[in-house]
VEXGUKOL-925940 format. One line per field, with one value per atom (N, C-alpha, C): residue number from 1; atom name; x, y, z. Coordinates in pm, 1 decimal, padded with zeros to 6 digits. Atoms other than C-alpha are relative to their C-alpha. Layout:
REM residues N
pos	[NUM:...] .
site	[CA:...] .
c1	[X:...] .
c2	[Y:...] .
c3	[Z:...] .
//
This chain:
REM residues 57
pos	[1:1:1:2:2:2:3:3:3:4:4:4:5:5:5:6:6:6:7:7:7:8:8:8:9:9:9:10:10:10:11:11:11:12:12:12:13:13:13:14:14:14:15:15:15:16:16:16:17:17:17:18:18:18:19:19:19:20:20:20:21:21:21:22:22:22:23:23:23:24:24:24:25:25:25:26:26:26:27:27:27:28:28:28:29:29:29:30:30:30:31:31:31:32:32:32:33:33:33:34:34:34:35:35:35:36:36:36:37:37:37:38:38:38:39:39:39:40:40:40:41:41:41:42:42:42:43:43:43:44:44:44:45:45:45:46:46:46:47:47:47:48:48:48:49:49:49:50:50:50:51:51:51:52:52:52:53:53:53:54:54:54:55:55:55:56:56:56:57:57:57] .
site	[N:CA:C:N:CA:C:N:CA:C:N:CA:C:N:CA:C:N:CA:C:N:CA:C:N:CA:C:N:CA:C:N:CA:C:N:CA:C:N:CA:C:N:CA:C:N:CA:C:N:CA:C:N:CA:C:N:CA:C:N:CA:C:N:CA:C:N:CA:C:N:CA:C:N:CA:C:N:CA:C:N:CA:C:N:CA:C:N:CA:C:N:CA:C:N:CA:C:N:CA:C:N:CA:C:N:CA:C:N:CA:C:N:CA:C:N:CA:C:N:CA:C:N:CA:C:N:CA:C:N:CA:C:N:CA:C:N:CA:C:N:CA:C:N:CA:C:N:CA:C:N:CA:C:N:CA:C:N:CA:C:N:CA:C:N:CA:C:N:CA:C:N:CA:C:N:CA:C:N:CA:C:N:CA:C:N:CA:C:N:CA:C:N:CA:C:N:CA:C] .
c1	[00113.4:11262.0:-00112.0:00108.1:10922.6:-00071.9:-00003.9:10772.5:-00173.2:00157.8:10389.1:-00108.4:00109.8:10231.7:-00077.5:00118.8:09948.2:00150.7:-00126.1:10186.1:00124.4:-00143.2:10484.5:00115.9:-00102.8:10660.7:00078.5:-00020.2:10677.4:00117.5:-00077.2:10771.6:00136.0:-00121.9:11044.8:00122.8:-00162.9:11209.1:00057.6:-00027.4:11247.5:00078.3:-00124.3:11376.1:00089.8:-00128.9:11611.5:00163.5:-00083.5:11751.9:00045.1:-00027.1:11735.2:00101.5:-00098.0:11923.9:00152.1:-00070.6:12120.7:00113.4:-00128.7:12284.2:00043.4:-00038.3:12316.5:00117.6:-00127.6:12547.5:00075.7:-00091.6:12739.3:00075.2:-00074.7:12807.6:00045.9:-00027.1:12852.9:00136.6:-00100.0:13126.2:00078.5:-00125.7:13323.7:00057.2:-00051.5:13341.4:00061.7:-00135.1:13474.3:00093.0:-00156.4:13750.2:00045.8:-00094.9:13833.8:00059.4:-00050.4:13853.2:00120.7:-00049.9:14013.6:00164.9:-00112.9:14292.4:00075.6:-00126.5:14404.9:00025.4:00021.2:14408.9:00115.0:-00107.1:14642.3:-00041.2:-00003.9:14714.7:00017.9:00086.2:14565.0:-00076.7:00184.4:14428.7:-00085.7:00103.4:14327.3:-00141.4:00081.0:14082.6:-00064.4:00064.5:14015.2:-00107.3:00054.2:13948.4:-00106.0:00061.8:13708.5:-00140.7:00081.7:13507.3:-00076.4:00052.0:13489.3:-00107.3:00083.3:13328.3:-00136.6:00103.3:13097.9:-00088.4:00062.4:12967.0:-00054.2:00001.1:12974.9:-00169.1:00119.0:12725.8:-00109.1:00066.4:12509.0:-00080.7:00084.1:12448.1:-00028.8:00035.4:12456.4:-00148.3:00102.3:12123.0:-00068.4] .
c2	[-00001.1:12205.6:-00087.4:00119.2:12091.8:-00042.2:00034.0:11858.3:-00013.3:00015.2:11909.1:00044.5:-00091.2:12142.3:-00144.7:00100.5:11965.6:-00064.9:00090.2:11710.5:00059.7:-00074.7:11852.0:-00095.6:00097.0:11545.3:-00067.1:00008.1:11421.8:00055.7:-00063.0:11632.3:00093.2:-00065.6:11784.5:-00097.3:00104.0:11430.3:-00014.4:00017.8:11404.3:00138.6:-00084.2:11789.0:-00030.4:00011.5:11709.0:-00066.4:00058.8:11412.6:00084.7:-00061.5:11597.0:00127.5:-00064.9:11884.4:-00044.7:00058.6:11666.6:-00061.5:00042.6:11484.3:00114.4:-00042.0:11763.8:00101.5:-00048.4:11932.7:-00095.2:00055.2:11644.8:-00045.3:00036.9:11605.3:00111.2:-00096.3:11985.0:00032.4:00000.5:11942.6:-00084.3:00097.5:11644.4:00065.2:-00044.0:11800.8:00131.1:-00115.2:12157.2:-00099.3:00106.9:11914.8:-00026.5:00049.7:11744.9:00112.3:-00095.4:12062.0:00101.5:-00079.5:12279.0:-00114.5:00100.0:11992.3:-00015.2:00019.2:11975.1:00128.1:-00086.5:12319.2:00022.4:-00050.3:12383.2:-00102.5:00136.8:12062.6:00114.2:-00091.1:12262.9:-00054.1:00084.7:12059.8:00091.3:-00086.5:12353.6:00000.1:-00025.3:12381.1:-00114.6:00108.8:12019.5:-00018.1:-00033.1:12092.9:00002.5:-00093.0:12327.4:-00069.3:00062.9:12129.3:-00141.3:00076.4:11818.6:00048.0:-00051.8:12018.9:00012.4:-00014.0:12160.5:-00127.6:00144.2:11810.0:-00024.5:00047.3:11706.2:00117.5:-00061.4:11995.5:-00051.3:00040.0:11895.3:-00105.0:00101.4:11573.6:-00038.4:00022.8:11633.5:00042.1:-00127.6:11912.8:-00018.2] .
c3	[00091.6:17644.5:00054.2:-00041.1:17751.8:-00131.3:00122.4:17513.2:00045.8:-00027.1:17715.2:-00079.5:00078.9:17468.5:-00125.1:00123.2:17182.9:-00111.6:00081.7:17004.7:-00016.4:00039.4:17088.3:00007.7:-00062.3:17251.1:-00166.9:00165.4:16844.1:-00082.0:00142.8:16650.6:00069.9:-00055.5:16914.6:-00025.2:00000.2:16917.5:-00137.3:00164.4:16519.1:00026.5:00020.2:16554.1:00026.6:-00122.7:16796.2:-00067.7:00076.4:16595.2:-00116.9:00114.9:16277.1:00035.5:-00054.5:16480.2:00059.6:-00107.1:16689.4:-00145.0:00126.6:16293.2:-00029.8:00041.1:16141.0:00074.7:-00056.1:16389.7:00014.2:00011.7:16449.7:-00140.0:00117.1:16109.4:-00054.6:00032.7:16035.8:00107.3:-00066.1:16354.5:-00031.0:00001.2:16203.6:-00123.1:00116.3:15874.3:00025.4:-00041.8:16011.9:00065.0:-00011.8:16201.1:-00041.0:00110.4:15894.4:-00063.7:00091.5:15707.4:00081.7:-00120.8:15992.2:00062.7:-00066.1:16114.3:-00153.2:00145.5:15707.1:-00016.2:00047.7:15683.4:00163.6:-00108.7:16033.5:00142.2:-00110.2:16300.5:00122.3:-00065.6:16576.3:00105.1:-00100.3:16895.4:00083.6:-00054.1:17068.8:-00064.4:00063.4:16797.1:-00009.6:00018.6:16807.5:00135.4:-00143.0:17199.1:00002.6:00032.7:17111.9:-00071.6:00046.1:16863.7:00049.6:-00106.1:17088.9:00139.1:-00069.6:17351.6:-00000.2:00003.0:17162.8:-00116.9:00013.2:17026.6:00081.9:-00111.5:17342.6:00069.8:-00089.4:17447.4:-00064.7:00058.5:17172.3:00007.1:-00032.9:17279.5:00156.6:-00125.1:17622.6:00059.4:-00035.1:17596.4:-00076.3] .
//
C-alpha cells in the first residue's frame, strides 16, 4: 500500500490499526470459540498464521 496520494499516509495508518484490532480480536475470539467447541490444533495452526499475516502486511 502506498500511503503517497493527498493525505493518505493518515488516514491509512488509523485504517490499518483500526483493521489491524479488529482482526486480531475477531481471530482470538474464533479460537476461543472454535478450541471449546472441538480441541483442534490444526485449526489453532491455521488461525495463528493467519494473525501472523495480518501483522506481518
Amino acid at each position: 500500500m502506498k500511503g503517497n496520494e493527498k493525505g493518505g499516509r493518515d488516514v491509512e495508518s488509523v485504517y490499518k490499526k483500526i483493521f489491524t484490532g479488529a482482526a486480531v480480536f475477531l481471530t482470538v475470539f474464533l479460537m476461543v470459540r472454535i478450541n471449546i467447541k472441538a480441541q483442534n490444533p490444526g485449526l489453532m495452526l491455521i488461525f495463528a498464521a493467519a494473525a501472523s499475516l495480518v501483522f506481518f502486511t
